[in-house]
DSSP file (Angstrom, degrees, kcal/mol; ACC not computed):
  #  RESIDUE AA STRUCTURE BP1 BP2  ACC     N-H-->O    O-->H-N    N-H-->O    O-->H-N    TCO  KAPPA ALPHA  PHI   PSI    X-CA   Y-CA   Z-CA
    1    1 A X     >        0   0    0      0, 0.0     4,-1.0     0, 0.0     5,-0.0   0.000 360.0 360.0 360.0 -16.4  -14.0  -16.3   61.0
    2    2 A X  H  >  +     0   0    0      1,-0.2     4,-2.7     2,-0.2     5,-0.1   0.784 360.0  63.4 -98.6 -19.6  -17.4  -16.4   59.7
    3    3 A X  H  > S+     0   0    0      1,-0.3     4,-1.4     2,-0.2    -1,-0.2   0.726 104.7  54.3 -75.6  -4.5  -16.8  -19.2   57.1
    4    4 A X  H  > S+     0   0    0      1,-0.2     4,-2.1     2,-0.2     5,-0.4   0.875 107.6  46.2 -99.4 -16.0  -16.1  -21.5   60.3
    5    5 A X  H  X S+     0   0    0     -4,-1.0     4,-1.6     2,-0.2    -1,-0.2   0.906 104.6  62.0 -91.9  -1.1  -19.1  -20.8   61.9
    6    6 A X  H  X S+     0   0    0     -4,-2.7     4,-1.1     1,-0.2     5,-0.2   0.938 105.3  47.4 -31.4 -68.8  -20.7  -21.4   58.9
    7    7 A X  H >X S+     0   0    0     -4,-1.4     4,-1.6     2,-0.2     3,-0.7   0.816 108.8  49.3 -25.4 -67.2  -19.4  -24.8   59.1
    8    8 A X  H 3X S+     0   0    0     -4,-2.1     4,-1.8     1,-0.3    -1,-0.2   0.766 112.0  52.4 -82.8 -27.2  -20.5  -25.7   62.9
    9    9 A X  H 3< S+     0   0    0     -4,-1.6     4,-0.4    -5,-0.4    -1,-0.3   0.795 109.7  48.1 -86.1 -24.6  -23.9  -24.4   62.0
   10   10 A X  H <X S+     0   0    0     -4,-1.1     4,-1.8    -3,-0.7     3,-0.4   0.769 113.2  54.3 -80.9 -42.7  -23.9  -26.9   58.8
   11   11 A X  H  X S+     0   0    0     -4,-1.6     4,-1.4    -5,-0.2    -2,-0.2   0.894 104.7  44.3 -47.9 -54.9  -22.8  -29.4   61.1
   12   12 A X  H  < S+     0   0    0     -4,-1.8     4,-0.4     2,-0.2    -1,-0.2   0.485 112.7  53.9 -57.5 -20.7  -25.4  -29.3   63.8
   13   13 A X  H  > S+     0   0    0     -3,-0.4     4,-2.8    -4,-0.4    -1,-0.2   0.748 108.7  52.8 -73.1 -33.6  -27.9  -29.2   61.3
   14   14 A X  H  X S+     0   0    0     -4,-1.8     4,-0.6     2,-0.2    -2,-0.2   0.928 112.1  41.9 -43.5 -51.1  -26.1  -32.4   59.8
   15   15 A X  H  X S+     0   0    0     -4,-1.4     4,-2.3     2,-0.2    -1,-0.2   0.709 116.2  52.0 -97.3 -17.8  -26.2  -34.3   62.9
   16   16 A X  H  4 S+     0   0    0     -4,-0.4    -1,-0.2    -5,-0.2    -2,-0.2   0.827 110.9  49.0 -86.5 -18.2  -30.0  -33.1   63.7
   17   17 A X  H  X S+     0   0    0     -4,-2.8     4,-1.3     3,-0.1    -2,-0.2   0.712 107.0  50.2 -33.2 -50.9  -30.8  -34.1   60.7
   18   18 A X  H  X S+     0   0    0     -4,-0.6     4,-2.0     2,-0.2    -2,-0.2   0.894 110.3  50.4 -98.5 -68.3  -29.3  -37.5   61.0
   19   19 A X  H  < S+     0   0    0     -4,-2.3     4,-0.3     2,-0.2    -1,-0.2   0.139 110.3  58.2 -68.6  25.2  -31.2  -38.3   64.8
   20   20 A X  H  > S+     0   0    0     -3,-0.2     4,-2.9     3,-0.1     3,-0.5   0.746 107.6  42.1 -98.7 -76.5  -34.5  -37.2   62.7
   21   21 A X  H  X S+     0   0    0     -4,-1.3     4,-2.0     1,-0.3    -2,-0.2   0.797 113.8  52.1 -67.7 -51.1  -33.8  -39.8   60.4
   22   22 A X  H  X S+     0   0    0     -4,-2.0     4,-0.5     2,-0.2    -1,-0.3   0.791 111.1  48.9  12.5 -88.4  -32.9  -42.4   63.2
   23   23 A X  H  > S+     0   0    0     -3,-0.5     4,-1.1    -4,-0.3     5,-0.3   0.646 107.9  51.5 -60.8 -33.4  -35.9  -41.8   65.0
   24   24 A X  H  < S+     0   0    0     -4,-2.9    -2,-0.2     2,-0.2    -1,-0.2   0.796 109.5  49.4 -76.0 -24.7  -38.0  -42.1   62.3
   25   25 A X  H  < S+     0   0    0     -4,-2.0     4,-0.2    -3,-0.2    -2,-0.2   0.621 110.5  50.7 -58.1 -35.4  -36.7  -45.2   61.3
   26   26 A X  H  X S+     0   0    0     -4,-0.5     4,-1.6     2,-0.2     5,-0.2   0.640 112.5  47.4 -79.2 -43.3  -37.0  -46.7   64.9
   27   27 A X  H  X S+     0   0    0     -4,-1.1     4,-1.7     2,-0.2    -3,-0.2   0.819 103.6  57.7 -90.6 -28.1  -40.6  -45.7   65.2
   28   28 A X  H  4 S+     0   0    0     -5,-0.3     4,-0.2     1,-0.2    -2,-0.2   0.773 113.5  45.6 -75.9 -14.6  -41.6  -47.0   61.8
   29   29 A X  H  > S+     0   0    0     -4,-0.2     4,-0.6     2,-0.2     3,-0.2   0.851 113.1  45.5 -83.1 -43.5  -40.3  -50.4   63.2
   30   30 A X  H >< S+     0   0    0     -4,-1.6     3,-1.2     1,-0.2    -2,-0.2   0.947 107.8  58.4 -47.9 -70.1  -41.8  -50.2   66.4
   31   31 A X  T 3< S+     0   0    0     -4,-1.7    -1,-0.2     1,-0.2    -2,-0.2   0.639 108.1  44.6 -46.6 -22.7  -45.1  -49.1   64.8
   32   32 A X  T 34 S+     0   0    0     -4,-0.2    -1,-0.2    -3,-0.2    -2,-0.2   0.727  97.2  84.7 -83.7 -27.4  -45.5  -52.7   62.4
   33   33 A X  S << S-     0   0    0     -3,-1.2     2,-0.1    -4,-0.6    -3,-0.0  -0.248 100.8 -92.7 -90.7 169.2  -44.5  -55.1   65.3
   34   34 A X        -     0   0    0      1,-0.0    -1,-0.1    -2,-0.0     2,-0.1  -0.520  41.7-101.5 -76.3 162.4  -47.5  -55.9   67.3
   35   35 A X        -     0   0    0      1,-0.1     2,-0.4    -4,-0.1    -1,-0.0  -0.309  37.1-102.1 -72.8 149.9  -48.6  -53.8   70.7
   36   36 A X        -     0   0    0     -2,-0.1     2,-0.7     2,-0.0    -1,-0.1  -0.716  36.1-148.4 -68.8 118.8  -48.0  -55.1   74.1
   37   37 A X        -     0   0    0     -2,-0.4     2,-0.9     2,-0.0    96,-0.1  -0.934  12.5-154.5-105.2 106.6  -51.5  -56.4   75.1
   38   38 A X        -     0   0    0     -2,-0.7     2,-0.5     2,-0.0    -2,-0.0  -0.859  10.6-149.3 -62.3  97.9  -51.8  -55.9   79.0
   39   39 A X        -     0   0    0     -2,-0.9     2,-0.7     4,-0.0    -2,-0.0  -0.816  15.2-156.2-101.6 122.3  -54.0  -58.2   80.5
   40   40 A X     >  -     0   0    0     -2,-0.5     4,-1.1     1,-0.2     3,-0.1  -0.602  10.8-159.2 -86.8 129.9  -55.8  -57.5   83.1
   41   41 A X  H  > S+     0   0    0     -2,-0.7     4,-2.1     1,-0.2    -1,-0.2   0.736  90.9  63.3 -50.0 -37.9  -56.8  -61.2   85.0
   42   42 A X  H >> S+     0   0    0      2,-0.2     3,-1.4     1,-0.2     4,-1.0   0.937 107.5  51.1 -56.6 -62.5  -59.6  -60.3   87.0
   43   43 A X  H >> S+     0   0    0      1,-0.3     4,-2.6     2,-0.2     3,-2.0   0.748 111.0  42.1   1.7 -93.4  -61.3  -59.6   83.4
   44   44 A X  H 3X S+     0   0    0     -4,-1.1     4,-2.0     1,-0.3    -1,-0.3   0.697 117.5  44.0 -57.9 -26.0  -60.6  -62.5   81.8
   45   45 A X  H <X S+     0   0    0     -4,-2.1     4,-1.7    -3,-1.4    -1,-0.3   0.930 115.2  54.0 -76.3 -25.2  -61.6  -64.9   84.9
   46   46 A X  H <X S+     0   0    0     -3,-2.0     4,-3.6    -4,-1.0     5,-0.2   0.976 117.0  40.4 -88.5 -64.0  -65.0  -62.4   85.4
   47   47 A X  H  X S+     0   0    0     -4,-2.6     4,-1.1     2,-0.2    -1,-0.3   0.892 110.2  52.3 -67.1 -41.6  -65.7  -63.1   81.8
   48   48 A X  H >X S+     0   0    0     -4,-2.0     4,-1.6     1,-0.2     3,-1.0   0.917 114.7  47.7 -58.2 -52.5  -64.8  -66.8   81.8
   49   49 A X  H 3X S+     0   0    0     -4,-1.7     4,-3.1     2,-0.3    -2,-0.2   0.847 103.9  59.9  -2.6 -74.4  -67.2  -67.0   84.7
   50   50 A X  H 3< S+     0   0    0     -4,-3.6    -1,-0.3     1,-0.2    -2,-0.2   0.797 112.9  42.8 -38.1 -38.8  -70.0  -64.9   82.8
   51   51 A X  H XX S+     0   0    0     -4,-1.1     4,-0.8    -3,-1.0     3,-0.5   0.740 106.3  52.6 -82.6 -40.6  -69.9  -67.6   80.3
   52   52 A X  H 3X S+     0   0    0     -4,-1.6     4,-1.5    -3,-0.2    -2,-0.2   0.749 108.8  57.0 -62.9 -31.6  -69.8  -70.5   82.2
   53   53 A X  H 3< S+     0   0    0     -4,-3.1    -2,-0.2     1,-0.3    -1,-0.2   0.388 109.8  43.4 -96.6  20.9  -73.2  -69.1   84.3
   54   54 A X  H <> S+     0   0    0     -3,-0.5     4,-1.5    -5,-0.1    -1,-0.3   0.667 106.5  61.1-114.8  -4.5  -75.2  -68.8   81.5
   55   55 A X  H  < S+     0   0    0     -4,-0.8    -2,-0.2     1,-0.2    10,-0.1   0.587 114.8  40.8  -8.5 -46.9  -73.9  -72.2   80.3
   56   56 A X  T  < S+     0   0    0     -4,-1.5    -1,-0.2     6,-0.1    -3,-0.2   0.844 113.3  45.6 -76.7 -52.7  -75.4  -73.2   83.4
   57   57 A X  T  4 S+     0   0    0     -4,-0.1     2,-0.2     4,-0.0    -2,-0.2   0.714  93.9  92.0 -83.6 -22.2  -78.7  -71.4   83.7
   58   58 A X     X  -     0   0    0     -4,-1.5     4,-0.9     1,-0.2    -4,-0.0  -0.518  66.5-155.4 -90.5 152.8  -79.5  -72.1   80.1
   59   59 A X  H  > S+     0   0    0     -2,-0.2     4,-4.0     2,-0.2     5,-0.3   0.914  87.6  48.2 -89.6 -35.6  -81.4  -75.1   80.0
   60   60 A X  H >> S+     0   0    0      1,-0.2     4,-2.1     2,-0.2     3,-0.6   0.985 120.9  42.5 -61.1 -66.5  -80.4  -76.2   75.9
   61   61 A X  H 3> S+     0   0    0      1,-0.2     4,-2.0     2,-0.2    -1,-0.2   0.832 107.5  55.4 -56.3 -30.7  -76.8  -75.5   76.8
   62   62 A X  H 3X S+     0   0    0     -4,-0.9     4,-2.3     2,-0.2    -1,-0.2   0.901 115.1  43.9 -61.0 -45.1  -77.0  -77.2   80.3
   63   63 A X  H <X S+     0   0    0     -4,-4.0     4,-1.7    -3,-0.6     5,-0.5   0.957 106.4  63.5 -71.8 -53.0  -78.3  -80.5   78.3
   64   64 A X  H >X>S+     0   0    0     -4,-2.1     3,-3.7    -5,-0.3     4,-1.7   0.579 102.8  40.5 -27.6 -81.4  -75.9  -79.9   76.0
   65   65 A X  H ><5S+     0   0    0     -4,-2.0     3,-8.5     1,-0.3     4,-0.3   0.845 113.5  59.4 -17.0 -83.6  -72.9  -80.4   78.3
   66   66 A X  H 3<5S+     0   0    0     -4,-2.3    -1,-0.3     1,-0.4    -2,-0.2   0.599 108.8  42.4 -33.6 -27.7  -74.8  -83.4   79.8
   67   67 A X  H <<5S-     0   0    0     -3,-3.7    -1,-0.4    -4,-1.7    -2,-0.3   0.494 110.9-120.1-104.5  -6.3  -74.9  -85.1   76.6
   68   68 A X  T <<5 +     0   0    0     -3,-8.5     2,-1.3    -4,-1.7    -3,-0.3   0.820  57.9 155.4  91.7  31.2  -71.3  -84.2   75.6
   69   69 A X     >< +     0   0    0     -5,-1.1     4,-1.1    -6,-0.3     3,-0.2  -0.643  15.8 177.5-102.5  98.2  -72.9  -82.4   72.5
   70   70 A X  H  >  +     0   0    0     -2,-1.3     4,-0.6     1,-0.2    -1,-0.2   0.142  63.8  71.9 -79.7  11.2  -69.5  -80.0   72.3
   71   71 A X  H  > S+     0   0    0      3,-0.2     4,-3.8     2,-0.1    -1,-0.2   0.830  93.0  45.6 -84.6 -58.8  -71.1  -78.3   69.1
   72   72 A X  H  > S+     0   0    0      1,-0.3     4,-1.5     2,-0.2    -2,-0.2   0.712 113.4  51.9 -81.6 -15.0  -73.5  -76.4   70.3
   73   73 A X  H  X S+     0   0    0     -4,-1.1     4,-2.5     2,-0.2    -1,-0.3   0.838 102.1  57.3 -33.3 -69.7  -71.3  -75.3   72.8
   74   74 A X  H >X S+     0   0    0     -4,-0.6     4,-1.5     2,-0.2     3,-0.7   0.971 110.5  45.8 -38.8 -64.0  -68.7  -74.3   70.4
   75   75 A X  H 3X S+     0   0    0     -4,-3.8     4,-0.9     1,-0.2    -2,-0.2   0.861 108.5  56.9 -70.6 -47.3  -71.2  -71.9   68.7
   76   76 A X  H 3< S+     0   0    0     -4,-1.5    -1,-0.2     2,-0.2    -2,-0.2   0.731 112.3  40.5  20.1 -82.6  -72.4  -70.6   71.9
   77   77 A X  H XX S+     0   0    0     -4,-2.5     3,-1.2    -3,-0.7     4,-0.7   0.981 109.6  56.5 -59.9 -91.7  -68.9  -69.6   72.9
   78   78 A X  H 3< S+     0   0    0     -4,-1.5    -2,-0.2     1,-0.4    -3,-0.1   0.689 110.3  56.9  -0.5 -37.4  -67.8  -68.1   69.3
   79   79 A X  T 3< S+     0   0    0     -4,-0.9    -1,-0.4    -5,-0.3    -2,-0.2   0.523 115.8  22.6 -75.8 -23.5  -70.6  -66.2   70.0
   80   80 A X  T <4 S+     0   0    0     -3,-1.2     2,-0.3     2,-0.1    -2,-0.2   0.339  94.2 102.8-174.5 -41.2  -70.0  -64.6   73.1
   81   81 A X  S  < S-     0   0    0     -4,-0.7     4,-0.1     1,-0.2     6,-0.0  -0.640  80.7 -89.8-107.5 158.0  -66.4  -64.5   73.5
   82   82 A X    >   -     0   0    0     -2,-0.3     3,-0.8     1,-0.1    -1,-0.2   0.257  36.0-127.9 -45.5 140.6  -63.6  -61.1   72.9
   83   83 A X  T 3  S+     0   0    0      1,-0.2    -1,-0.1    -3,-0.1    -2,-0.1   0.939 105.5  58.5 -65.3 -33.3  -62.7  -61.4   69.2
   84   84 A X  T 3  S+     0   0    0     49,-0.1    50,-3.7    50,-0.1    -1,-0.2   0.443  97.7  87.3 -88.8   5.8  -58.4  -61.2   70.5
   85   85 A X  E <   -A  133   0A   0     -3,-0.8     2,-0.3    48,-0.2    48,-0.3  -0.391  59.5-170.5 -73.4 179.0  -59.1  -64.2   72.5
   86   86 A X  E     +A  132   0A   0     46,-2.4    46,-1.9    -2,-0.1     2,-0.3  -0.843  15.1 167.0-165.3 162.5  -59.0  -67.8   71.7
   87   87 A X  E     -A  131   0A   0     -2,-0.3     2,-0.4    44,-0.2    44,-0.2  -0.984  19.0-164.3-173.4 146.8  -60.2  -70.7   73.8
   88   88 A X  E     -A  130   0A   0     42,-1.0    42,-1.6    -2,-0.3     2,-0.2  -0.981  15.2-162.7-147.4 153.3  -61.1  -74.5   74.1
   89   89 A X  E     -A  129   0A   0     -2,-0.4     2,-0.3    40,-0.2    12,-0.2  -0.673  13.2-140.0-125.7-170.8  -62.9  -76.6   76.5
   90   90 A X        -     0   0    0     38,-1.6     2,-0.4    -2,-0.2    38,-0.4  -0.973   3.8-162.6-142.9 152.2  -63.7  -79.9   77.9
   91   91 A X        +     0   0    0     -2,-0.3     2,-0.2    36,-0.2    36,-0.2  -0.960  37.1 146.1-149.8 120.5  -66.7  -81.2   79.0
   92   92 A X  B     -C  126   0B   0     34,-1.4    34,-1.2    -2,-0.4     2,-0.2  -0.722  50.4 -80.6-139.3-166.5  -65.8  -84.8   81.5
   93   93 A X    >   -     0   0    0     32,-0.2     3,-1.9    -2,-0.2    32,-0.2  -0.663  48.0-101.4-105.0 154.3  -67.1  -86.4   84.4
   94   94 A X  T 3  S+     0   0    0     30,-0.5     4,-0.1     1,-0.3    -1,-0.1   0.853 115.4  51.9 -30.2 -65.9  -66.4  -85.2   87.9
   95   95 A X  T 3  S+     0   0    0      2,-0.1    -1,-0.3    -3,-0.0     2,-0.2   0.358 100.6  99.3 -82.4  16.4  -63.9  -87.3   89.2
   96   96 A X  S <  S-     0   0    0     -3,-1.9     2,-0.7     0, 0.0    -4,-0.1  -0.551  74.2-127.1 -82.8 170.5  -62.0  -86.6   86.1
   97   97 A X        -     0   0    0     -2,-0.2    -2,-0.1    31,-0.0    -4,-0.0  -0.902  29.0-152.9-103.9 116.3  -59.1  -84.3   84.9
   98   98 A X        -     0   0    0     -2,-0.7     2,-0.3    -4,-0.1    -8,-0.1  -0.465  19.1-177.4 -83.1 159.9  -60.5  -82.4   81.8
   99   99 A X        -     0   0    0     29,-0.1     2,-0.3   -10,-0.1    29,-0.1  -0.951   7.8-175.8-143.2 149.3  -57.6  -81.4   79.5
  100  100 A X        -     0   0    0     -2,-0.3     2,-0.5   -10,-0.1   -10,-0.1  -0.925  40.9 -95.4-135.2 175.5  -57.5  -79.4   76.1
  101  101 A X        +     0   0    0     -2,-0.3     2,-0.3   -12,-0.2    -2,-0.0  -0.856  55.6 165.7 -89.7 137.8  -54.9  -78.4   73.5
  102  102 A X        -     0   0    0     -2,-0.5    29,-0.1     1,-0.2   -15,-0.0  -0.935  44.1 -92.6-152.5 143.5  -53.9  -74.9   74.8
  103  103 A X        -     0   0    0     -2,-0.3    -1,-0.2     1,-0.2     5,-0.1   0.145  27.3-150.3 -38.9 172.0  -50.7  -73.1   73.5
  104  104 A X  S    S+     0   0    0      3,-0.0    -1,-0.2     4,-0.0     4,-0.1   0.266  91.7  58.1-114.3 -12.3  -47.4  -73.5   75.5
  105  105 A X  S    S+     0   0    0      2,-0.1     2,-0.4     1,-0.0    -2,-0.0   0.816 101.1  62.9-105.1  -5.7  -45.9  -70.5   74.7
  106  106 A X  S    S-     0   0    0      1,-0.1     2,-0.4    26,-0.0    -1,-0.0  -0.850  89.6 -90.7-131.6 173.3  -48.7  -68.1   76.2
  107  107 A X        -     0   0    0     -2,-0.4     2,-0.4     1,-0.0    26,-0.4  -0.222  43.6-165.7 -69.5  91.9  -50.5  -67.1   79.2
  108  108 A X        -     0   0    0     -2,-0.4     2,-0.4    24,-0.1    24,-0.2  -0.669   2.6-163.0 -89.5 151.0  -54.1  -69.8   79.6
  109  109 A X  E     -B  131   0A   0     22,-2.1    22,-1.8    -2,-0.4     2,-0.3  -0.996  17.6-174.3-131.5 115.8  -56.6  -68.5   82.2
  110  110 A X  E     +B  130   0A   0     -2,-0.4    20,-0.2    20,-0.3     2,-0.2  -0.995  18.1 171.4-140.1 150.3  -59.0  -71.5   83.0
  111  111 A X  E     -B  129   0A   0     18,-1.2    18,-3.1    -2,-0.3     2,-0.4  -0.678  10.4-165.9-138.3-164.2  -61.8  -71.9   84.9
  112  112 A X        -     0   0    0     16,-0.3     2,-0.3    -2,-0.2    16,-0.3  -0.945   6.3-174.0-160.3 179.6  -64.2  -74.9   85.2
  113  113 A X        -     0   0    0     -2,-0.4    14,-3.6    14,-0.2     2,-0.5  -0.868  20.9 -91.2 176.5 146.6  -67.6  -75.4   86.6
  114  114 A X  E     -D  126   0B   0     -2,-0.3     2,-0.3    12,-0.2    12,-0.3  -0.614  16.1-167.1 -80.6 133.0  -70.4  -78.0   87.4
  115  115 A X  E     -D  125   0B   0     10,-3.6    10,-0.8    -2,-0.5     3,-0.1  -0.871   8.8-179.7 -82.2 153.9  -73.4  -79.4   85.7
  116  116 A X        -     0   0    0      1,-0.4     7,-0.3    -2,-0.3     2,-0.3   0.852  41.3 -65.1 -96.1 -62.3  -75.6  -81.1   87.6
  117  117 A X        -     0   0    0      5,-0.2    -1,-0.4     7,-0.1     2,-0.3  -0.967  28.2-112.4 179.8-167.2  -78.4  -82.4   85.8
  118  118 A X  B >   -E  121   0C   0      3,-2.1     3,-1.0    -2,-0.3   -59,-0.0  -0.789  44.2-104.5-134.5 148.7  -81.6  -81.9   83.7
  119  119 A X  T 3  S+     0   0    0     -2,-0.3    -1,-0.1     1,-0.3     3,-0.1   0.988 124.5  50.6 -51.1 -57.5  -85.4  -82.9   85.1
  120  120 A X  T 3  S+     0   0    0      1,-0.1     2,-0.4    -3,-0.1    -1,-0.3   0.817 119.1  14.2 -70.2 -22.2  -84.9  -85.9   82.6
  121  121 A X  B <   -E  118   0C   0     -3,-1.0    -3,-2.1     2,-0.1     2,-0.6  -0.987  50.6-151.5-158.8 146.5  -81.6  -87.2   83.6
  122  122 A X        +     0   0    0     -2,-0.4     2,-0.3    -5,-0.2    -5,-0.2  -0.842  43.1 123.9-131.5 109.4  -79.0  -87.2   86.1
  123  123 A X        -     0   0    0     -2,-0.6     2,-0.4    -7,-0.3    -2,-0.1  -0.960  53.1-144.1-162.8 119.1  -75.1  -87.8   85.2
  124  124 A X        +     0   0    0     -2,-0.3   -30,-0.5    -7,-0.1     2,-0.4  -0.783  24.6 178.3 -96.7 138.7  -73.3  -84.6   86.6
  125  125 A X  E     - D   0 115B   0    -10,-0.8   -10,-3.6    -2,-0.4     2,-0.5  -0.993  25.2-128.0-152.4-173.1  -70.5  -83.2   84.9
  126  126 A X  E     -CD  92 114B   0    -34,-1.2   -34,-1.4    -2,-0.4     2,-0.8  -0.657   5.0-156.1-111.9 151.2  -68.1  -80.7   84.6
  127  127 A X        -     0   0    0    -14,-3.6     2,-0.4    -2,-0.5   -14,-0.2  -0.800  12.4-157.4-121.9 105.7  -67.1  -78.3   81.9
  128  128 A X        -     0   0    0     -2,-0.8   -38,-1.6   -38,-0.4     2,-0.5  -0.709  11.9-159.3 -70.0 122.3  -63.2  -76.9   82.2
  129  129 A X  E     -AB  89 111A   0    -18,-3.1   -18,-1.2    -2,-0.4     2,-0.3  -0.882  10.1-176.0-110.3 128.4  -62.9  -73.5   80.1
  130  130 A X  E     -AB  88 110A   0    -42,-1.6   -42,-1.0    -2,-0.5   -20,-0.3  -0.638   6.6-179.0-133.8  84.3  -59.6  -72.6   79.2
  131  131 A X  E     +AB  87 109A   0    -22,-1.8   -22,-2.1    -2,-0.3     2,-0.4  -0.547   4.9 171.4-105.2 136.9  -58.8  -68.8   77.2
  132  132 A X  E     -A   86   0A   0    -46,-1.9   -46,-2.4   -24,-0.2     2,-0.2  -0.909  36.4 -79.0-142.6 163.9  -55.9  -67.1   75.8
  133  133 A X  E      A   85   0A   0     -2,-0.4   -48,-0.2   -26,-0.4   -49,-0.1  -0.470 360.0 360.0 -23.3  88.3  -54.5  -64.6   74.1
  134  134 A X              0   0    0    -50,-3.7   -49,-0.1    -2,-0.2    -1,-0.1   0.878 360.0 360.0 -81.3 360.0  -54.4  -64.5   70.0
């Protein structure tokens, strides 16, 4: 009688043993694939926003746009925006539709905004800002 509970008690250790091993496998797989990034939108438009108004207020960046010089822009941005983003613009004329290359397969958040002009020149245009996810 005693060798069988011997037995059931080698058993249950077996099979706790066994969903140990299981779970520890399951979580070391879980733990390599990437995290679920929750994003919240108001963020990302409040910051696309933030970026476009000093884009605006600054007066080198303001010509920039105006003169289509998309560099100084670039560095600007690079500068300024969340390292786990990535992001492209456009800088066209008003009555246009600005376009960029933006992924298909993930979630773009775009916002857009006017320039007007510069004491020296006046040719308004608009700069579309477009941000995702890396």
């Amino acid at each position: 009688m005693i060798k069988k509970n011997k037995k059931a008690w080698l058993r249950i250790v077996e099979a706790f043993l066994a969903i140990i091993i299981v779970l520890a496998a399951v979580l070391t797989t879980m733990s390599k694939t990437k995290p679920l990034s929750f994003v919240n939108e108001d963020e990302v438009y409040a910051k696309q926003r933030q970026i476009l108004d000093i884009i605006v207020k600054n007066d080198s960046l303001r010509e920039s746009v105006l003169k289509n010089n998309t560099q100084e822009i670039k560095n600007f941005i690079s500068g300024v925006i969340p390292k786990n983003w990535d992001y492209a613009f456009n800088i066209c004329e008003l009555d246009k539709i600005c376009y960029a290359d933006t992924p298909n397969d993930k979630d773009v958040y775009s916002s857009e905004t006017m320039v007007s002009s510069t004491m020296k020149e006046y040719k308004p245009r608009k700069i579309k800002f477009f941000v995702w996810m890396k």
